[in-house]
C-alpha positions as CSV (number, residue, x, y, z in Angstrom):
1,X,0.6,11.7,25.9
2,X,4.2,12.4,25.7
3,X,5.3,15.7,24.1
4,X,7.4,13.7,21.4
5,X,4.6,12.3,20.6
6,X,2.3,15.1,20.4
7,X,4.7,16.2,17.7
8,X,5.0,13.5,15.9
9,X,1.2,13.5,15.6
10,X,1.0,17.3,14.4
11,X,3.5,16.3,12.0
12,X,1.4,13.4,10.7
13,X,-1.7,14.6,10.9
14,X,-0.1,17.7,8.8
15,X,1.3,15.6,6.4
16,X,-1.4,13.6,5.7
17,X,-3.8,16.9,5.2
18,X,-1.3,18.1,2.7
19,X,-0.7,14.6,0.8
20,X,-2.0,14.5,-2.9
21,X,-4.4,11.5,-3.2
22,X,-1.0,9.6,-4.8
23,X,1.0,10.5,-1.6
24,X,-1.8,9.4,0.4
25,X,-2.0,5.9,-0.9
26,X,2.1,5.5,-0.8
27,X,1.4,6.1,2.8
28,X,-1.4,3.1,3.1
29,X,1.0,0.9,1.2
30,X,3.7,2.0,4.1
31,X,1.3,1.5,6.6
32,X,0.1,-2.0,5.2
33,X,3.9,-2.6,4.8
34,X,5.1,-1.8,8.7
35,X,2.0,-3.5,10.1
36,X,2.7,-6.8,8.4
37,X,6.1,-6.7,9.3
38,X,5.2,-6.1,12.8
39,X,2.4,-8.7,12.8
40,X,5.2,-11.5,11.0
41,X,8.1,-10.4,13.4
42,X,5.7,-10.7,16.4
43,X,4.3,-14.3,15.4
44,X,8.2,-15.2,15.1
45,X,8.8,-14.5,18.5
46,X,5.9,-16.2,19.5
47,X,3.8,-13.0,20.8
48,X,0.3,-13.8,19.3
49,X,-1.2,-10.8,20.6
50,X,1.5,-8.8,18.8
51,X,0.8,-10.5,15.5
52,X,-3.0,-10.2,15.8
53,X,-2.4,-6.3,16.4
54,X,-0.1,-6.4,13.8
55,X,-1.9,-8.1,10.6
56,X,-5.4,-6.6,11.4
57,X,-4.3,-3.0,11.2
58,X,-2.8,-4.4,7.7
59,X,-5.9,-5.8,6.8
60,X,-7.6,-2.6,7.7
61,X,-5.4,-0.7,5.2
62,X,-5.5,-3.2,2.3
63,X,-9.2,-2.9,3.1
64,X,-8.9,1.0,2.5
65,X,-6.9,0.5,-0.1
66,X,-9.4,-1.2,-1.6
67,X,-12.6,0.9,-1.1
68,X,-10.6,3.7,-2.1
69,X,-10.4,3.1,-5.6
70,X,-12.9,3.3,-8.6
71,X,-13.4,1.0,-11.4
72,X,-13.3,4.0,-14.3
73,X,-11.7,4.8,-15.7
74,X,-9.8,1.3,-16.5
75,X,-12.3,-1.7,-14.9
76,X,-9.5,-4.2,-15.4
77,X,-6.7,-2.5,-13.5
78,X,-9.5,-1.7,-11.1
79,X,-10.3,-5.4,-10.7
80,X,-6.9,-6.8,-10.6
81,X,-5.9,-4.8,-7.5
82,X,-8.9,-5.5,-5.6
83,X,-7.8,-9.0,-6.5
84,X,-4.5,-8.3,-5.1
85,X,-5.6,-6.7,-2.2
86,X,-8.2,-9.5,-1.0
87,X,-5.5,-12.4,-1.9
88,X,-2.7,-10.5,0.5
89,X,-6.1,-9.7,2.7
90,X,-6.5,-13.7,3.2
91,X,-2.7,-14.3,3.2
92,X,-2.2,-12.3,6.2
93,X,-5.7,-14.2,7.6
94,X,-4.0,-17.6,6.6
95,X,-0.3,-17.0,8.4
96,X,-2.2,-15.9,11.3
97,X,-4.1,-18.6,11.9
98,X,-1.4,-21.3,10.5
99,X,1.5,-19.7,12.4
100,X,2.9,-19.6,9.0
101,X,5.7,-16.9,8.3
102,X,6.7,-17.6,4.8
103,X,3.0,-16.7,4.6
104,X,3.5,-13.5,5.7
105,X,7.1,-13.0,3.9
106,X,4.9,-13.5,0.5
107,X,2.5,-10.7,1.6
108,X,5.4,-8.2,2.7
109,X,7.7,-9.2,-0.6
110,X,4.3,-8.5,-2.7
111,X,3.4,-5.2,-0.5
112,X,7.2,-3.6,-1.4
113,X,6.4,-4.5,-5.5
114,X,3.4,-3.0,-5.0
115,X,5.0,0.0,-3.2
116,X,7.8,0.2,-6.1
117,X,5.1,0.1,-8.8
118,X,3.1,2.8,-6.9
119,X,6.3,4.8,-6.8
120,X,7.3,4.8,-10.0
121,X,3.8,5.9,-11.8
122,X,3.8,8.7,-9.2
123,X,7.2,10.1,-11.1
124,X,5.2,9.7,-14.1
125,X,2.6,11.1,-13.4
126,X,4.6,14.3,-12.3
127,X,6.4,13.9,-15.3
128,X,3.1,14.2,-17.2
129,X,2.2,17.4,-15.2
130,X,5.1,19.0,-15.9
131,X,4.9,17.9,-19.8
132,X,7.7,15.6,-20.0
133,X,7.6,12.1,-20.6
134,X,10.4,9.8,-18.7
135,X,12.4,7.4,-20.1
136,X,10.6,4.1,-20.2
137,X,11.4,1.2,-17.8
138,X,13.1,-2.1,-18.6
139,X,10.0,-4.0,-18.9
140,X,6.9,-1.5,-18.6
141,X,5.0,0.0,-21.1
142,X,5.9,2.9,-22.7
143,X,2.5,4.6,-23.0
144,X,3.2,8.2,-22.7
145,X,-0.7,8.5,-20.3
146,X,-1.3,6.9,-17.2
147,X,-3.4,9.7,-16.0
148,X,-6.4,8.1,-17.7
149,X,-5.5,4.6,-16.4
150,X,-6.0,4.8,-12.8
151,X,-8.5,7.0,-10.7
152,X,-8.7,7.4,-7.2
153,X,-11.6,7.7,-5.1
154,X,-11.1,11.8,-3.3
């Protein structure tokens, strides 16, 4: 192993042993994000291999993503992203195996919402922590608690 990337290692492993359960799942969303980006650039240029390395490490993620999450304390939220997760699960499945890239564009586009959504109830939440309550976004809900909306598995 190269000593750059014995550090960059250390680094990650630290950061990932510090990470808050929210911090930890914007880095799965990253990782789910880089691999399919890899895994559509790859089948553009033809390099199957790449794009099979590629889109199963996503699918592994969205996978984890998945399993990582508990149905309570809001089943419906709960369901819809496992229903997200297993539809951009079988889109990466279905650009692989079509050679379809606007396949994989879909999944990516749909990854970074996901990651902007993510994002944004994470300032929330630290709003809520610290006992303010943001200023709503165009479009969201304005419920002052999202802490009892969505649990994480620890």
């Amino acid at each position: 192993m190269k000593p750059d990337q014995s550090k960059a290692d250390a680094y990650l492993t630290t950061k990932v042993l510090t990470a808050s359960p929210e911090e930890l799942r914007l880095m799965l969303i990253d990782g789910a994000i880089k691999f399919s980006q890899q895994g559509r650039d790859a089948l553009a240029r033809k390099d199957f291999e790449g794009c099979y390395n590629g889109y199963t490490r996503a699918r592994a993620i969205l996978v984890e993503l998945t399993n990582t999450m508990r149905p309570e304390p809001d089943r419906k939220l709960y369901e819809r992203l496992t229903s997200l997760y297993m539809f951009l699960f079988r889109r990466l499945l279905e650009s692989s195996h079509e050679k379809d890239i606007a396949k994989a564009d879909e999944v990516i586009t749909l990854l970074k919402f996901e990651r902007e959504t993510w994002v944004m109830l994470m300032e929330k939440l630290a709003s809520e922590r610290r006992g303010q309550t943001p200023p709503a976004q165009p479009g969201t809900d304005a419920t002052p608690s999202l802490t009892s909306s969505l649990s994480l598995a620890g």
